[in-house]
C-alpha positions as CSV (number, residue, x, y, z in Angstrom):
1,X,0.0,0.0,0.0
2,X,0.5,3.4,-0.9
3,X,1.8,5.8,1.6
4,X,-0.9,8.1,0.7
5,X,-3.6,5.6,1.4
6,X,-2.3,4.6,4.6
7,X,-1.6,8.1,5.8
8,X,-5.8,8.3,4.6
9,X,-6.9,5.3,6.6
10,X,-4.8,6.3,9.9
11,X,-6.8,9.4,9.6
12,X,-10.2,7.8,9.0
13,X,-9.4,5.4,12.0
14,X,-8.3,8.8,14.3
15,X,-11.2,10.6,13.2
16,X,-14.1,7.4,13.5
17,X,-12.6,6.4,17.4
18,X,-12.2,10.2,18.5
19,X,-16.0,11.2,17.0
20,X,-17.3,7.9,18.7
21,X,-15.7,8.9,22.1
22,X,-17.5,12.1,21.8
23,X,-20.7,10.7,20.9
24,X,-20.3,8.5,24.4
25,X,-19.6,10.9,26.3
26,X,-22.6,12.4,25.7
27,X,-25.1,9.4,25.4
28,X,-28.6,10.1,26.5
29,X,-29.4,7.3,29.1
30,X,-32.6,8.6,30.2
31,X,-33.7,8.8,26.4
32,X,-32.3,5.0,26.2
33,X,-34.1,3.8,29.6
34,X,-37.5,5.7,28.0
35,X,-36.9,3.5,25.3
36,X,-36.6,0.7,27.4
37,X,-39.9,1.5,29.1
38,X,-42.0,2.2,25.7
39,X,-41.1,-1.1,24.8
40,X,-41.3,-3.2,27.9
41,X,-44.7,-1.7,28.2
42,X,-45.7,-2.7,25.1
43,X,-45.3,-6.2,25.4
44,X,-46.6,-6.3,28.7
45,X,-49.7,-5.5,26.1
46,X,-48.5,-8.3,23.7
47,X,-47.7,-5.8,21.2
48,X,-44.5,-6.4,19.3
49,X,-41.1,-4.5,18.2
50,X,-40.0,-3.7,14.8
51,X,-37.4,-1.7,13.5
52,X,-37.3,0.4,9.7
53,X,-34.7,2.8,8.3
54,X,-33.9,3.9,4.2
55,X,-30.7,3.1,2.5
56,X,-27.6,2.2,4.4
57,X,-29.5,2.9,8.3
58,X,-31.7,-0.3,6.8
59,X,-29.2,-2.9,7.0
60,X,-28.7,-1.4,10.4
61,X,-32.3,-2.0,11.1
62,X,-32.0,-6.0,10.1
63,X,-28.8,-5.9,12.6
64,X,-30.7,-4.6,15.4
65,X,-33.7,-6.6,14.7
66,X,-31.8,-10.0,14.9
67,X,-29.6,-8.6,18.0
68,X,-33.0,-7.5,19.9
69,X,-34.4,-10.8,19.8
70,X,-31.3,-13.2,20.1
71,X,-31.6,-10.9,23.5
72,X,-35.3,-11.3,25.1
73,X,-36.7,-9.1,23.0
74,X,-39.1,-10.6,20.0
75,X,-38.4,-8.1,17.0
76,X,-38.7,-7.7,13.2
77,X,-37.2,-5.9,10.2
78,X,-39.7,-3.8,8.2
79,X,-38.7,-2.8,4.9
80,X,-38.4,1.0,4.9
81,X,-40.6,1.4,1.9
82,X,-41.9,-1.5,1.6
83,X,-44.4,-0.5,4.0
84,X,-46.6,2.1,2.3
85,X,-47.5,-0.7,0.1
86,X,-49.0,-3.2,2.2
87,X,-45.7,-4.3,4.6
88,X,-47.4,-2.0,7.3
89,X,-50.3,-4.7,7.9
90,X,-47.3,-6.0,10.0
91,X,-47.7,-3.4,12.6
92,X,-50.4,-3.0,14.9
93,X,-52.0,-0.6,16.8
94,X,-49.9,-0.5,19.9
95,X,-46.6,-1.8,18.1
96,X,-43.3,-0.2,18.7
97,X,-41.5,0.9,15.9
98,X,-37.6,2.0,15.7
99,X,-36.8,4.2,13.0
100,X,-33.5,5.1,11.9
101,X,-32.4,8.1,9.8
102,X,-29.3,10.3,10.2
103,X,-30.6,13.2,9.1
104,X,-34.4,12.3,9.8
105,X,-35.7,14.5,7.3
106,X,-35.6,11.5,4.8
107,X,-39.0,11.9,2.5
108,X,-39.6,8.0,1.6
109,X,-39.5,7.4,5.7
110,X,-41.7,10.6,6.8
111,X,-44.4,8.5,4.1
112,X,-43.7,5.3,6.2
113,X,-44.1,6.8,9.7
114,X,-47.2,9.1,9.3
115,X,-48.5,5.7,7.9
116,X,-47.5,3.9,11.2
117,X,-48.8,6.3,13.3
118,X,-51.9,6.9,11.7
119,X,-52.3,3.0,12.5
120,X,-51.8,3.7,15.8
121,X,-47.7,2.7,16.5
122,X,-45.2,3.9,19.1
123,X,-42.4,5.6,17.7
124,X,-38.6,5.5,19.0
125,X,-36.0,7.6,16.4
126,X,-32.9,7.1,16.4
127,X,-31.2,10.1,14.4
128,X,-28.2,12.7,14.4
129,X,-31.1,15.5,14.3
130,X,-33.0,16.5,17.4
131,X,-34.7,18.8,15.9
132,X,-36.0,16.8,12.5
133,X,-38.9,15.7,11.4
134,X,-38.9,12.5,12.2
135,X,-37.5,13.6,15.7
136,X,-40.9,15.8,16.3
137,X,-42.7,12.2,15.1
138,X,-41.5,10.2,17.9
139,X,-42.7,9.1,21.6
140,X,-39.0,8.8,22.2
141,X,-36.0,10.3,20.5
142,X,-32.1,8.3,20.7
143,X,-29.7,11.1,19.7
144,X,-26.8,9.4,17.1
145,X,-25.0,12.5,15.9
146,X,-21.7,12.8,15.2
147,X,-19.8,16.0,13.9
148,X,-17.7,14.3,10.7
149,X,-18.2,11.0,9.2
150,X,-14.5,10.9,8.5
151,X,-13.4,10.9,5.3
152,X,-12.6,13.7,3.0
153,X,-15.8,13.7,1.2
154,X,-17.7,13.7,4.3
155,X,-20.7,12.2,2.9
156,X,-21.4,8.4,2.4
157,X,-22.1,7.4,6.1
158,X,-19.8,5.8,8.2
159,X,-19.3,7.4,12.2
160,X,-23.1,7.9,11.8
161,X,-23.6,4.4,11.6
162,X,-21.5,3.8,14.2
163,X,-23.4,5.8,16.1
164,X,-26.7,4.3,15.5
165,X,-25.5,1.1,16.1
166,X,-24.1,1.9,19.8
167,X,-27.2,3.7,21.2
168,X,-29.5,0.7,19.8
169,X,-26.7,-1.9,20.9
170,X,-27.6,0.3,24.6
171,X,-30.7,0.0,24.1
172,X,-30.6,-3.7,23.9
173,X,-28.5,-4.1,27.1
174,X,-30.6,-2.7,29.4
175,X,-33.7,-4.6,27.5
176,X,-31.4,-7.7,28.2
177,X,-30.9,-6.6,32.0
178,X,-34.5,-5.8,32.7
179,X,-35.3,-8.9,31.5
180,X,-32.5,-11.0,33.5
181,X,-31.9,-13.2,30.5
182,X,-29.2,-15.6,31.5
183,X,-26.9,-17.9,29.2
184,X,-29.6,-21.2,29.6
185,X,-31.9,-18.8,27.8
186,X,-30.1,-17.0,25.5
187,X,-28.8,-20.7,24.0
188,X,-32.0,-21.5,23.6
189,X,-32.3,-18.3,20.6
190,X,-28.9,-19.1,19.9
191,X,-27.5,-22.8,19.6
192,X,-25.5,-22.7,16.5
193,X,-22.1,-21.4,15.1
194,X,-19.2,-20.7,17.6
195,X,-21.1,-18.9,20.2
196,X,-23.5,-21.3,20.6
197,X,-21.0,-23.9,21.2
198,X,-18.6,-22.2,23.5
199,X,-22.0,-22.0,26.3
200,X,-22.5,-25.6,25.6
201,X,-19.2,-26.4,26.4
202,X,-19.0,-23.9,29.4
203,X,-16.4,-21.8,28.2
């Protein structure tokens, strides 16, 4: 390699960690716990967890989804835009939805959650915006802003992400706490690959 492109990804590494360390610094726990509480509620009223985003926050939403219920917590992927033609028959009145969007101004999402929440859903953002849309939308609001995204176009996303990830990966800590799940339940959501084998081997 280059010694242009490694002096390029030494910066991109510098730049990600420091804008995470920032962004944990300043984590919003009592936004995270509300969230908590939104969604422990909700299935005390057998109502059920899903999570949505457009573009690359999307694949973030499949993540969390899988995470969430490997966890205690029973969720589902909805397709971002998917549901303004018939995917939103999946949530019911009562349902918790988790939408992500950096900027939350994003026009295909705004068409899926005033769709949600004119069929009666919860919402919980997660976004680098307080003040967007999709902010002023929601029951509860995770904050996932970062200043840079760290490289020198400062565009595609990348410490955003990040960023979304941690507070929902929070999120699903303290879900996992409240709930006391231990390792003979958490094998039963989770009995293959590597992991799976290293608590059936006790190590």
């Amino acid at each position: 390699m280059n010694l242009k492109n490694k002096k390029a990804l030494r910066e991109y590494v510098k730049i990600s960690i420091g804008e995470v360390y920032s962004f944990a610094d300043e984590l919003d726990m009592e936004a995270i716990d509300l969230g908590k509480k939104l969604i422990i509620e909700a299935e005390k009223n057998k109502n059920r967890v899903h999570v949505t985003g457009i573009g690359k926050p999307g694949h973030v939403a499949g993540y969390i989804a899988s995470l969430l219920s490997s966890t205690g917590t029973a969720a589902y992927e909805l397709h971002g835009t998917e549901a303004i033609h018939g995917s939103a028959g999946q949530v019911a009145a009562g349902d918790v939805v988790i939408a992500i969007s950096n900027s939350g101004e994003t026009k295909e999402l705004q068409q899926t959650i005033t769709t949600l929440k004119n069929n009666g859903a919860k919402i919980i953002a997660v976004t680098g915006n307080k003040n967007s849309w999709l902010a002023k939308q929601a029951n509860v609001t995770l904050f996932a802003g970062v200043k840079v995204e760290g490289d020198i176009l400062n565009k595609p996303p990348r410490t955003s992400i990040l960023a979304e990830i941690i507070v929902l990966q929070c999120l699903s800590v303290i879900l996992e706490y409240e709930k006391g799940l231990n390792l003979e339940q958490y094998i039963k959501w989770h009995p293959g690959g590597a992991l799976g084998k290293s608590i059936l081997q006790g190590k």
